[in-house]
MARLUM-741798 format. One record per residue: residue in three letters; x, y, z of N, C-alpha, C in turn. Coordinates in steps of 0.001 Angstrom, whole numbers, plus 500000, padded with zeros to 6 digits. Atoms other than C-alpha are relative to their C-alpha. Layout:
AlaXYZXYZXYZ ...
END
This chain:
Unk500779498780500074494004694849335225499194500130501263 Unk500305499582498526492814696396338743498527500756499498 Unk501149499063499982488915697328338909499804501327501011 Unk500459498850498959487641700383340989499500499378501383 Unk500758500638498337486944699712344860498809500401499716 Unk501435499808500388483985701396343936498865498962499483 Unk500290500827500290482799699113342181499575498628500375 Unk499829500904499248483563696138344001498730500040501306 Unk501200499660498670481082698067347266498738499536499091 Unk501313500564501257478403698300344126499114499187500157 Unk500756501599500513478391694828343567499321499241500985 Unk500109500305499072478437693934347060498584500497500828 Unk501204498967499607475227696432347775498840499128499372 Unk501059500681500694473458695323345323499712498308499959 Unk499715501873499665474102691301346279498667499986501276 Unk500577499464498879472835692762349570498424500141499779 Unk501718499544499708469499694354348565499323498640499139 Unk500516501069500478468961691386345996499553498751500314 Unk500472500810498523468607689331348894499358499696500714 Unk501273499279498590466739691377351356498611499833498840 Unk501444499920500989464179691601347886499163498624500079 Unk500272501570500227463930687887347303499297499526501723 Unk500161500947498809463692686996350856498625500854500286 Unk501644499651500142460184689303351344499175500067499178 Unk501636500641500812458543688152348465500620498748500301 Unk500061501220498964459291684829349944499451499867500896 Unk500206500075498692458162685542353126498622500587499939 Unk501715499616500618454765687400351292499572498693499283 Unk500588501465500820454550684019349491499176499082500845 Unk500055501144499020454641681537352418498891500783501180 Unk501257499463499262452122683901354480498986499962499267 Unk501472500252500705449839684361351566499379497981500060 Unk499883501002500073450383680442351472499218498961500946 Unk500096500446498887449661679850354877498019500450499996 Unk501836499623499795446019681990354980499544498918498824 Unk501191500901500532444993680062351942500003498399500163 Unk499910501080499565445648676737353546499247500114501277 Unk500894499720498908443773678193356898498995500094499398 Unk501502499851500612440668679180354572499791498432499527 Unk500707500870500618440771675679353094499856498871501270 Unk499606500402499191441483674169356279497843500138500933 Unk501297499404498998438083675964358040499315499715498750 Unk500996500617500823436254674912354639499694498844500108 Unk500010501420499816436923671251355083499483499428501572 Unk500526500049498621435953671453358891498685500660499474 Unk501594499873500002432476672926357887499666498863499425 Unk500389500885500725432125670541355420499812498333500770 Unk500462501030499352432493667810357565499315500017500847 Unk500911499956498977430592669138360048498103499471498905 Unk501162499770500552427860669546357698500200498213499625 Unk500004501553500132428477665760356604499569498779500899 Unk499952500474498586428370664503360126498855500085500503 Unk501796499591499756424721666324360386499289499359498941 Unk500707500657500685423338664822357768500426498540499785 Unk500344501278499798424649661214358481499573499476501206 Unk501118500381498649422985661440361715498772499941499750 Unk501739499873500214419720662791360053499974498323499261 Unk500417500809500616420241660109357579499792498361501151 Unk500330500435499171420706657530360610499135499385501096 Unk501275500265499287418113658383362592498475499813499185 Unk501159500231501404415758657995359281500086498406500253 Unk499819501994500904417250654356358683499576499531501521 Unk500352501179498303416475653485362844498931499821499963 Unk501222499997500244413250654812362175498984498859499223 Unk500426501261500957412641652153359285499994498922500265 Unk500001501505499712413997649757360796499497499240501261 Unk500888500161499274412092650121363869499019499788499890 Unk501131500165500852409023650552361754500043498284499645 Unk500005501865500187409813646586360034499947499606500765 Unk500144500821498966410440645621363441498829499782500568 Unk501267499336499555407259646820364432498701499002499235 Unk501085501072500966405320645016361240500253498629500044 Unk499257501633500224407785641916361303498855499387501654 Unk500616500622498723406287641551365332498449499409499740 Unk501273500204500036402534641954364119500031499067498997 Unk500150501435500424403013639396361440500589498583500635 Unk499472500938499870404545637277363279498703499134501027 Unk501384499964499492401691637438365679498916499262499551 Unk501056500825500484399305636913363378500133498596499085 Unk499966501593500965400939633475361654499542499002501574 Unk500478500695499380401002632413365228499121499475500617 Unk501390500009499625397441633001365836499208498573498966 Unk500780500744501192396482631255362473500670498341500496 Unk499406501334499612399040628150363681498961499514501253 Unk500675500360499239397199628156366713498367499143499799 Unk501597500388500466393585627725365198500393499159499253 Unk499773501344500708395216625212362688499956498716500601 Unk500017501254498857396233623069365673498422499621500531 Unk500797500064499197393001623717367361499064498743498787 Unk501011500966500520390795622521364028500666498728499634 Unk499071501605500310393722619391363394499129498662501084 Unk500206500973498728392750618285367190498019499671500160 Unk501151499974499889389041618796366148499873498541499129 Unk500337500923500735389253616627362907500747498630500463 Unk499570501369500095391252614090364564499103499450501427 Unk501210500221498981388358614239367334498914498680499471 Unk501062500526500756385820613447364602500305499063499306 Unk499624501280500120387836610532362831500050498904500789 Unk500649501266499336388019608434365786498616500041500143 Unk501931500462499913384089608923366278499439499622498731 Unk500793500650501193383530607970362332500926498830500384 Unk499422501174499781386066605002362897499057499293500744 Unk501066500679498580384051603923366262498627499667498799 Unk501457500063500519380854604157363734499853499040498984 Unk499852500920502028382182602702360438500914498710500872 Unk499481501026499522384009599484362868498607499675500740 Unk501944501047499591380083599124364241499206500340499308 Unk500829500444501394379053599472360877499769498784499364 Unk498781501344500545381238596755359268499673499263501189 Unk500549501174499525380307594455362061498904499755499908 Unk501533500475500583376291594821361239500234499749499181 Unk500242500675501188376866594385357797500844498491500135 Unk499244500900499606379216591568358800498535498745500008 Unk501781501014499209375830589831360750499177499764498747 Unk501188500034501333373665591091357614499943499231498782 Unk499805500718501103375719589544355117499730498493500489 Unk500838501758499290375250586079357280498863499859499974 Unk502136500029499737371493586787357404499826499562498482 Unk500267500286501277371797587585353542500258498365499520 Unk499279501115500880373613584328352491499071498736501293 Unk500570501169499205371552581945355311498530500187499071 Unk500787500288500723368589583353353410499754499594498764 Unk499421500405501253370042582848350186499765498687499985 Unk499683501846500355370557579410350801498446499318500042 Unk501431500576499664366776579145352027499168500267499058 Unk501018500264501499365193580433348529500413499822499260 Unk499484500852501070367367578448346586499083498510500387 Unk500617500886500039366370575608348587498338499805499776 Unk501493499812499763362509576729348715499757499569498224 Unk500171500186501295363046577060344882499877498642498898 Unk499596501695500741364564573749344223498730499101500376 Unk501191500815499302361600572442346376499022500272498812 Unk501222499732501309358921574198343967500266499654498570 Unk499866500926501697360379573512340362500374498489500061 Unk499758500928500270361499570399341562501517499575499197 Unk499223499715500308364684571087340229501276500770500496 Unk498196499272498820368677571264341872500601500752498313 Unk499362498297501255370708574599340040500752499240499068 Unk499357500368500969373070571906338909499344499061498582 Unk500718500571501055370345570190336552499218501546499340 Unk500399498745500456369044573906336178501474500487498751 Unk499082499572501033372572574730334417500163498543499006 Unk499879500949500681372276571510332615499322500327499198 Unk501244499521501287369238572689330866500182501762499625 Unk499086499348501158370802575652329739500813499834499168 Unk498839500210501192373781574519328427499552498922498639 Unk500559501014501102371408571855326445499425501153499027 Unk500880498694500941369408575418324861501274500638499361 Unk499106499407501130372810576650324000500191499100499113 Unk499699501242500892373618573744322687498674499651498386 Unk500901500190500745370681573592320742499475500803498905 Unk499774499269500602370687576821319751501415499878499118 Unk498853500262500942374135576214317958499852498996499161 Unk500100501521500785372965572867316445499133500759498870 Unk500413499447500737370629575179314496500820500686498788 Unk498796498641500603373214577693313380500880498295498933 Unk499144500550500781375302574709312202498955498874499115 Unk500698500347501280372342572768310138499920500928498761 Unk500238499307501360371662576182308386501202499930499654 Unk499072500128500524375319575907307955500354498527499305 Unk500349501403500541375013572315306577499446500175498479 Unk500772499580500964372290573235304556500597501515498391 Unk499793499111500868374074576027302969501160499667498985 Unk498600500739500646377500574197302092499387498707499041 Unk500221500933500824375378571617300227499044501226498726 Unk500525499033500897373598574784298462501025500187499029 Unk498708499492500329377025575897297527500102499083498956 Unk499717501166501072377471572414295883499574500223499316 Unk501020500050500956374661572273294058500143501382499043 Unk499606499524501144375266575564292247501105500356499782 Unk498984499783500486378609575174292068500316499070498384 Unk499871500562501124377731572464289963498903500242498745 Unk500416498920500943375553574161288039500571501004498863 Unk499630498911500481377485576999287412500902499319498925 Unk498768500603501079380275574307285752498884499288498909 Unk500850500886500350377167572781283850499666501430498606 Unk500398498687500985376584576758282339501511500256499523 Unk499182499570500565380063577550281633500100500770498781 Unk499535499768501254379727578433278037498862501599500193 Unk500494498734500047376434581177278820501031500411501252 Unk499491499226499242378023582680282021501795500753499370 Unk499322499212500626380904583496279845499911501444499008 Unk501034498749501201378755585119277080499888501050500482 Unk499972499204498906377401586617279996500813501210500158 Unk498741499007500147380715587954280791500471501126498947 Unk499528498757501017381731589548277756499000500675499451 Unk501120499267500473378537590911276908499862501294501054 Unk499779498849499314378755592724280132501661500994499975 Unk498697499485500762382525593618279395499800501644499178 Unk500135498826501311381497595790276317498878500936500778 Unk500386499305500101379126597430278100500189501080501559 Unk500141498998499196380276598461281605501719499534500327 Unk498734499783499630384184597591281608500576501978499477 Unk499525498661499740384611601508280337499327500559500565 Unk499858498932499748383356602571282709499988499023501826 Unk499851500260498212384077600289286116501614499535499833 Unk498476500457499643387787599721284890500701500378499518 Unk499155499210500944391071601295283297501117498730499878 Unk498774500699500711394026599425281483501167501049500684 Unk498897499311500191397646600669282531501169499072499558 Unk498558500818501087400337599312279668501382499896501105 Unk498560499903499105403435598180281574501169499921499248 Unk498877500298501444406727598620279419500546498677500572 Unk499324501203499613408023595372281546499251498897501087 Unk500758501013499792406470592192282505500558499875501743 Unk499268500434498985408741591837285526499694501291500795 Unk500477499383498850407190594663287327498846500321500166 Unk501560500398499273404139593186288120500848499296501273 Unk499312500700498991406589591502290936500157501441501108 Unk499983499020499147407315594659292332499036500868500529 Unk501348499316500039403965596318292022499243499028501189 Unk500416501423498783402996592943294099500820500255501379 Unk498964500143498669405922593417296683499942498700500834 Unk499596501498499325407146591042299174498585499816500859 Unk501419500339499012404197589538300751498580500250499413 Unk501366499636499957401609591329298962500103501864500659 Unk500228499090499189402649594556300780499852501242499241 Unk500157498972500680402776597054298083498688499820499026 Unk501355500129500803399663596022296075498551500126501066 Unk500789499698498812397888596214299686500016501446499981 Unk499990498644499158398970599546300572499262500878498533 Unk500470499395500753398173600819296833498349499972500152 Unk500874499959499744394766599423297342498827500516501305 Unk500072499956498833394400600595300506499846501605500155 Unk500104498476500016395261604395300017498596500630498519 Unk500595499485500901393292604609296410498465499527499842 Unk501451500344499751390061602529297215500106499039498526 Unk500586500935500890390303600452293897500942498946500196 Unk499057501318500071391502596960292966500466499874499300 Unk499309500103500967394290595912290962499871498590499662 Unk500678501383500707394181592802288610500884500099499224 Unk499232499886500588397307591880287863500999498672498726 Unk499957501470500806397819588444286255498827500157498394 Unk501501500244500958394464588916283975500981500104498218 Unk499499499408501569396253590858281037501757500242500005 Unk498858500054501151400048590133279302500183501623500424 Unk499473498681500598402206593587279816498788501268500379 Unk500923499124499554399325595320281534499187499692501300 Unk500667500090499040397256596016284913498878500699499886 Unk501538499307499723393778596622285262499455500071501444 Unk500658499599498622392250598715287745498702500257500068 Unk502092500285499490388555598011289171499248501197501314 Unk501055499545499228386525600278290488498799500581499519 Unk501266499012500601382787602064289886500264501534499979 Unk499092498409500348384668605429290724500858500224499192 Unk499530499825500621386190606807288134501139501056500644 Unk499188498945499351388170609671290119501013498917500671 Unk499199500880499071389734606618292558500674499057498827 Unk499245501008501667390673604808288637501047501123499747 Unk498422499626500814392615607766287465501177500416501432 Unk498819499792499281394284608464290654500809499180500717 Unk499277500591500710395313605118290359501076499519499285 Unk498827500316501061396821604951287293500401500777499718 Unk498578499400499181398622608340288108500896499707500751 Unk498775500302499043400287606933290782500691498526499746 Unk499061500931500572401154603919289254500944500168499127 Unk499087499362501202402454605603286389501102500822500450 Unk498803499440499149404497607905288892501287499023500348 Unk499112500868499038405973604799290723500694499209498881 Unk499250500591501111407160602932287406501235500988499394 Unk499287499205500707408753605853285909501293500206501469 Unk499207499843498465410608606414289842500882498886499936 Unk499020501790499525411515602505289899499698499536501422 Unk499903500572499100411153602668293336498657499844500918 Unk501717500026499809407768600795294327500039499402501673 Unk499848500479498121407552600329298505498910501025500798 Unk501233499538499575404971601703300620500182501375500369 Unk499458498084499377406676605079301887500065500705498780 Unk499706499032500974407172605798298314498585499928499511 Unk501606499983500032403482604794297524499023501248500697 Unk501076499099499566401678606798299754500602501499499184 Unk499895498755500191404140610095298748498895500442498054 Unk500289499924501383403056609331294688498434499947500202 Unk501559499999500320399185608717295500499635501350500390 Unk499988498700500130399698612276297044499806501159498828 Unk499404499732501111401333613288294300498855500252498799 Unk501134499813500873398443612002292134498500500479499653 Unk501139499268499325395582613290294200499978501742499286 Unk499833499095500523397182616898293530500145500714498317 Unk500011499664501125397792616619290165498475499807498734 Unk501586500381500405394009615479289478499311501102500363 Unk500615498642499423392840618462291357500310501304499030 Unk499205498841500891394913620545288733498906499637498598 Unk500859500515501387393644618375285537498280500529499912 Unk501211500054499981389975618745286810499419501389500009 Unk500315498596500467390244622299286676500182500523499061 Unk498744500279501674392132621879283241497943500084499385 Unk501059500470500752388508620582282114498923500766500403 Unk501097498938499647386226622323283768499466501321498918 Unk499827498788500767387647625426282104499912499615498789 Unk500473500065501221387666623826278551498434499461499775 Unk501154499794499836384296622836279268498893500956499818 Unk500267498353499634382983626660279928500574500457498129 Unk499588499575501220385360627335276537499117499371498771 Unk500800501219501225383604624544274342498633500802500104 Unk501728499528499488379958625787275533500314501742499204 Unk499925498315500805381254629742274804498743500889501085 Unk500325498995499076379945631183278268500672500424501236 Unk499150499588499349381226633441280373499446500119501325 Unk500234499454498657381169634900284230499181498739500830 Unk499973501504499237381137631128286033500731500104500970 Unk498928499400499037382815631588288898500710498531500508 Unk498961501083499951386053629463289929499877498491500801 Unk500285501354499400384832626985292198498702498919499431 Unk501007500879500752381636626070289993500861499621498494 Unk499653500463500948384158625642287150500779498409500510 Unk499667501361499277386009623287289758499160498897499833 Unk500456501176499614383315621248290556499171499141498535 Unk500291500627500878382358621135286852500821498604499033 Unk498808501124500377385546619428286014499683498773500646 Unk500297501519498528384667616587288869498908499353499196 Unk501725500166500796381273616245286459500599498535498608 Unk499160500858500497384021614498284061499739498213500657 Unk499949501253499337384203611549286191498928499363500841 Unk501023500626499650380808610775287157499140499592498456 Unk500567500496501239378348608907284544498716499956500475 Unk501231499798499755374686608709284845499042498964499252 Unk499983500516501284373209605854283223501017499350498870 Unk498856500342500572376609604601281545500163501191499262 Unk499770499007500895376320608281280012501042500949500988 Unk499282499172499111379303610752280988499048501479500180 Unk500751499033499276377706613437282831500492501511499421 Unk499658499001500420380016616211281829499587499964498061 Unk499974499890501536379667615347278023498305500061499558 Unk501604499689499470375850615022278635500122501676500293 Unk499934498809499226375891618639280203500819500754498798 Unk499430499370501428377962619957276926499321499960499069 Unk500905500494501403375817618193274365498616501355500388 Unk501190499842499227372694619648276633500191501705499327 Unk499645498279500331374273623472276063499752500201498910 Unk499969499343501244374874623544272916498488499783499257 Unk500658500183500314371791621937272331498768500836500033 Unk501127498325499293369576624775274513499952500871499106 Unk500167498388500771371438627475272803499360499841498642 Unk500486499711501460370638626390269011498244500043500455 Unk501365500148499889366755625962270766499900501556500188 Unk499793498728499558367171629203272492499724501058498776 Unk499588499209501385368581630894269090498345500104499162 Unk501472500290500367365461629611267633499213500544500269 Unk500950499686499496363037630347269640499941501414500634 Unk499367499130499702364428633500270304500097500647501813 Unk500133499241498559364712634295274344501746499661500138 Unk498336499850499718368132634184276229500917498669499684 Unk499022500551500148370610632497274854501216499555501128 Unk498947500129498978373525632982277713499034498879500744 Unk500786500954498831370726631470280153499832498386499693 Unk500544501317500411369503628638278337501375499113500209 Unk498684500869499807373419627481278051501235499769501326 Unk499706499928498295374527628155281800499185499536500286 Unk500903500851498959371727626420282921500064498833499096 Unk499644501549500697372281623322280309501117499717500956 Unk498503500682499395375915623139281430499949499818501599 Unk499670500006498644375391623612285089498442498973500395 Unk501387500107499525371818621724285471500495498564501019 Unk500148501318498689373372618352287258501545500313500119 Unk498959499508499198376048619797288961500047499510501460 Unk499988499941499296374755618808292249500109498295500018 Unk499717501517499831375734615150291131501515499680500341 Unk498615500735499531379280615547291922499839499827501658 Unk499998500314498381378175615436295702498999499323500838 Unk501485500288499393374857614124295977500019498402500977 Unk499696501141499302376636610819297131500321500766501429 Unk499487499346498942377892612959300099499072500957500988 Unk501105499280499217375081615360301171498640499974499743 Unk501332500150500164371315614492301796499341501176498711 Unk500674499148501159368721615595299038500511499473498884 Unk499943500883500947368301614738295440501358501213499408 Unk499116499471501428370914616351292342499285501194500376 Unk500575498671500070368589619058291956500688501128501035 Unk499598499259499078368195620537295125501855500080500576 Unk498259499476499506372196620196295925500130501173499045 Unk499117499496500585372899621690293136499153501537499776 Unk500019498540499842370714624858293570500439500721500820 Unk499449499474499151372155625402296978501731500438499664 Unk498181499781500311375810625343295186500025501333498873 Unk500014498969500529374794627761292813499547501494500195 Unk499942498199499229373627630528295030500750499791501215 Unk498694499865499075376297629502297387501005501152499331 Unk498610499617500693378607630662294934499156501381498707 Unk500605498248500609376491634254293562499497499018498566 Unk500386500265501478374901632134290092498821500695499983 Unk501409499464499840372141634472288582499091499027500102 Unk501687500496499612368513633438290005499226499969498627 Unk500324500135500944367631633198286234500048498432499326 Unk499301501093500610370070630567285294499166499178501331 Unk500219500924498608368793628772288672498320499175499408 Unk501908500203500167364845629101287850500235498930498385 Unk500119500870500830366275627627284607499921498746499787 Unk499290501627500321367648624294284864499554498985501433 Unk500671500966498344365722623506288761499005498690499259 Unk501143500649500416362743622174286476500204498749499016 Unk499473500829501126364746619797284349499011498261500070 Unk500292501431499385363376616629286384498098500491500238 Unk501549499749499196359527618218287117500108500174501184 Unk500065500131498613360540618271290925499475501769500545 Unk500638498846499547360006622153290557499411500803498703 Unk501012499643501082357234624140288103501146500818499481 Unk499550499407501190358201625638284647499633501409500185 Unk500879498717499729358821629158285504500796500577498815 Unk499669499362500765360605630253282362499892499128498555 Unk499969500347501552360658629908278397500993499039500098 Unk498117500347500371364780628859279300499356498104500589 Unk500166501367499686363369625866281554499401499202499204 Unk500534501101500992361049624061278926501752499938499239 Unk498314500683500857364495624543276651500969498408500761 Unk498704501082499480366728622688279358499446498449500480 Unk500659501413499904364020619763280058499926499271498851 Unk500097500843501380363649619152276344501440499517499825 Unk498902500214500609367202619128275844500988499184500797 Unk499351500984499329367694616768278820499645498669499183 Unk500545500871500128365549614506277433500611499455497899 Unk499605500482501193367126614407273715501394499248500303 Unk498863500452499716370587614272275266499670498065500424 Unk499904501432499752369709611465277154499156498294499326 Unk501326501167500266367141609188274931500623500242498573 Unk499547500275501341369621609330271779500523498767500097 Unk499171501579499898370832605490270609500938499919500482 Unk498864500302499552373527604091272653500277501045501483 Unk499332499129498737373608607398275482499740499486501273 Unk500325499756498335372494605697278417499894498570500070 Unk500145501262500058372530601918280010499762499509501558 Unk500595499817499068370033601425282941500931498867500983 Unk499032501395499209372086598158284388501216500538500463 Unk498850499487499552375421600124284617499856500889500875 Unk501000498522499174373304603247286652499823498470501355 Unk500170500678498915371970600015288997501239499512500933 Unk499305500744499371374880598382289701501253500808500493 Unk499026498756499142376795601360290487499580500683501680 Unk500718499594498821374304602929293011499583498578500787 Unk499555501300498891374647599173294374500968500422500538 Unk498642499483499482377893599815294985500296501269501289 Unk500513499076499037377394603114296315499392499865501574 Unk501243500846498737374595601881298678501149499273501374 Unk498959500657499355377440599335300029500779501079500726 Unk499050498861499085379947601936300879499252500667500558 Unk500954498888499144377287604352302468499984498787501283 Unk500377500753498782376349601629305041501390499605500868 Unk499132500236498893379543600875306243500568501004500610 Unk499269499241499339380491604115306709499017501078500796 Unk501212498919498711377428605128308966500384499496501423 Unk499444500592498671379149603007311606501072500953500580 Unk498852499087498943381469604810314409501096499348499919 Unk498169500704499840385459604348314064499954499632498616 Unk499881500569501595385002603490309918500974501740499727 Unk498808498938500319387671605722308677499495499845498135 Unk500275500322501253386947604489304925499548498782499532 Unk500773501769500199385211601632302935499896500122498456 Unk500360500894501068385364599992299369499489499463499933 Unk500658501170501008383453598288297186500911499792498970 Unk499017501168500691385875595760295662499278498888498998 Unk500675501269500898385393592863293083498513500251499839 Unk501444499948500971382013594051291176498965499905501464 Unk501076500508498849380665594127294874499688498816500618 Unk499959500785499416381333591000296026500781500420501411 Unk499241499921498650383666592504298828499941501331500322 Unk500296497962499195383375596073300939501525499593500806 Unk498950499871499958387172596455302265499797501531500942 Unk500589499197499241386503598421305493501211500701501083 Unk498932499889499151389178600734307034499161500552501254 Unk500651499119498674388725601807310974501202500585500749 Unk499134499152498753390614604145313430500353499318500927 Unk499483500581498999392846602302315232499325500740501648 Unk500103499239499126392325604322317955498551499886501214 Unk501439500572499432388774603856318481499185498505499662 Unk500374501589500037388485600163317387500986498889500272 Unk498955500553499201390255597555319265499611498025498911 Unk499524501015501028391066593987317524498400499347500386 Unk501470500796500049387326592620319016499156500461499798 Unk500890499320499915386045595495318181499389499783498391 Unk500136500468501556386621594732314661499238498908499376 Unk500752501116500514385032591776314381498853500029500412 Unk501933500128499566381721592654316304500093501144498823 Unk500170499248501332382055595696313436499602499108498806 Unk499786500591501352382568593349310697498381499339500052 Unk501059500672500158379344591133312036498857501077499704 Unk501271498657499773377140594529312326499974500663498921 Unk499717499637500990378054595615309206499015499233498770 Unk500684500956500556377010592423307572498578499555500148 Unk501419499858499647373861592393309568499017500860499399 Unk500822498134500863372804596346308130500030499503498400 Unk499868500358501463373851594814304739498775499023499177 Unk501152500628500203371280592109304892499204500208500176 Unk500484498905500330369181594525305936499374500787499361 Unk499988498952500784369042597084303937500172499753498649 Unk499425499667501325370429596125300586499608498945499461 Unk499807501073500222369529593703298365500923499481498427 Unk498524500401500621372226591564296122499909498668499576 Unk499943501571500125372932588154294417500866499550501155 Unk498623500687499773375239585904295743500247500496501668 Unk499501499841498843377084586711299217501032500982499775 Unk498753498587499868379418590379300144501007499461500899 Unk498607499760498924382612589560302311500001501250500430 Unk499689498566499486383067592452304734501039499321500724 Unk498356500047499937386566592854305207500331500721501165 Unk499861498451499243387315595242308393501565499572500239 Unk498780499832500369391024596138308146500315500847501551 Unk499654498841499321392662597846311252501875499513500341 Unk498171499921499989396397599090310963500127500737501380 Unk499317499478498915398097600552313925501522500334499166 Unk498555499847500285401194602521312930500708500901501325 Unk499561499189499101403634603762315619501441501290499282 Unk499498499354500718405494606848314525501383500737501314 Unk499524499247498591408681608618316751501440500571498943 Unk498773499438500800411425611204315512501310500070501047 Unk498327499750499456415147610819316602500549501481499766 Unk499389498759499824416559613858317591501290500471500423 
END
């Protein structure tokens, strides 16, 4: 099939202009193409120009700076070498002025050199001048000293002569009384073993061995942390503990009672249980206090005077307990009180609280009384109850109806058959007395009275007492004792000093 020539030109035309079209928008492309590559071309040339100006400004900034440091670096440098200079200058001054003290102090030291020859030529000339006038050479001079020491010690050991044949003599005596000094014994027994000693039942005989420890070391350390003595042979299936404190008895035979029930009796476990028993006494004594306050039936006491009423427990007065005294005393006020009709509350807050100032009076100057009014307006007690129970003793005038109540009703409490036993009151504030004196000395850390007061058991601060220090303590002790106190028989003072070194592995 044959197309039209026509056709064929057409196609050929139009090939033609489709060509010529393409090729000037091509050629409008690559020109538009070209200017916007010249515009970005002359953008990037300002731009660096402008870049080029401002790392010159920035340039001549940084020369500036660093001309500037150069500038300060020169003037300090200047001025160290100025200061080096004057260092040298005063070095060459002081080593001016050392040789001229040398030169002075080397024709010093040779006068004293001369002087000391002068001294010791004259020396020798009023020794001899001396020996000339007494008639007497130094070595017959130290002869007749050492004869005065000597002489002085020959003394010391007659009264010691004299005293070891004393000893005899009522030792044989004492075996000559045997049968009263027993009497003796148990007569005092009944009347002051309850209250200078406690029983603790042992379920097993065989740990009194352990309670003893090896050496002695656990019956030391118990005695040692609790202040009393143990006494352990005396009584079958039981240990008795000695002391005039009753607070240092039960905490004690808490911690003994801890360490039995444990099993395990050794000194690390000792001290944790006398802890142990310290805290749980502090609990009890507030236990009592408060039924104390309940028994009586008065209120608004405030917590630390109920404390220290509990502590009232364990002091005695007279072989009479102080707290049970001080209960009797209340109830006794109020039925007077009731009676006689004025305040009731008062009369029995000032019974119960009137010797309060005996749980400390061992501890801070002044009698009972006065402590114990300063503890009760320490601690807000009405000035009623105060004026009440000051006058108990006469030391201060009858300023209320309540005070005649609480003097009468000291005086029934304490002057009923059997409440009171003047010998057990003495031989306590013996005791007392003892421990006070040793512990007015410097470096006493603590001090017992042991065995009925035959022995004071004296701890000191390592720290500040050294092993000779202890024994001029122990004599100075014994000196203030003879002294001051007086006693049958002879005290042992004991002075004890531990050293423990302590260090933790890490």
């Amino acid at each position: 099939m044959f197309l039209n020539p026509f056709f064929w030109l057409s196609l050929a035309i139009a090939g033609v202009l489709g060509y010529l079209v393409r090729h000037l928008i091509v050629s409008r492309q690559v020109s538009s193409a070209e200017e916007k590559i010249k515009l970005k071309l002359e953008e990037a040339q300002t731009q660096a120009k402008g870049i080029v100006l401002e790392a010159k400004d920035k340039a001549a900034l940084l020369l500036e700076e660093v001309k500037k440091e150069e500038k300060e670096g020169k003037a300090q440098l200047t001025k160290f070498e100025e200061r080096l200079i004057k260092k040298e200058e005063t070095l060459e001054k002081q080593f001016s002025d050392i040789a001229t003290q040398k030169g002075i102090l080397e024709k010093a030291m040779t006068d004293v050199g001369s002087k000391k020859a002068e001294v010791e030529e004259l020396r020798k000339q009023i020794l001899t001048e001396l020996e000339r006038v007494a008639r007497l050479s130094v070595e017959d001079a130290k002869k007749q000293i050492l004869q005065r020491i000597k002489e002085q010690h020959g003394v010391e050991l007659a009264k010691a002569v004299q005293k070891l044949e004393k000893d005899r003599r009522e030792e044989i005596e004492k075996k000559s009384l045997d049968i009263i000094t027993a009497a003796i014994q148990r007569y005092s027994r009944s009347h002051v073993a309850d209250v200078t000693t406690s029983v603790f039942q042992l379920p097993d005989e065989e740990l009194k061995g352990k309670i003893i420890g090896r050496e002695g070391r656990n019956i030391r350390t118990l005695e040692r942390l609790t202040g009393v003595e143990f006494i352990i042979d005396e009584t079958p299936d039981a240990v008795v503990i000695s002391s005039f404190d009753p607070l240092r008895r039960e905490v004690a035979r808490l911690a003994l009672e801890k360490l039995v029930k444990d099993g395990r009796i050794q000194p690390a476990k000792i001290e944790e249980k006398v802890e142990e028993a310290r805290q749980e006494l502090n609990k009890r004594v507030e236990e009592i206090g408060e039924n104390a306050v309940l028994e009586v039936g008065v209120i608004g006491i405030p917590k630390e005077i109920i404390t220290l009423l509990g502590r009232l427990y364990f002091r005695s007065s007279f072989g009479q307990n102080v707290l049970i005294h001080s209960i009797e005393m209340a109830h006794i006020s109020g039925m007077m009180a009731a009676e006689l009709g004025v305040n009731v509350e008062v009369a029995k807050k000032a019974a119960l609280l009137h010797d309060l100032g005996k749980v400390i009076d061992h501890e801070v100057e002044g009698s009972h009384v006065e402590i114990g009014i300063k503890l009760l307006r320490k601690y807000g007690v009405d000035e009623k109850v105060i004026a009440a129970m000051q006058s108990h003793h006469e030391e201060y005038p009858f300023s209320s109806p309540e005070s005649y109540i609480i003097a009468a009703a000291d005086i029934l409490s304490a002057a009923r058959p059997g409440a009171r036993r003047g010998t057990v009151e003495n031989y306590i504030k013996r005791l007392q007395d003892l421990e006070r004196i040793a512990t007015t000395f410097e470096g006493v850390k603590n001090a017992y009275a042991v065995s009925a007061g035959r022995e004071i058991r004296v701890f000191v601060v390592p720290e500040k007492i050294d092993d000779f220090g202890a024994l001029q303590l122990a004599k100075n002790i014994a000196s203030k004792i003879e002294t001051d106190l007086n006693y049958p028989g002879e005290i042992k003072v004991n002075v004890i000093r531990e050293m423990r070194a302590v260090e933790v592995a890490r």
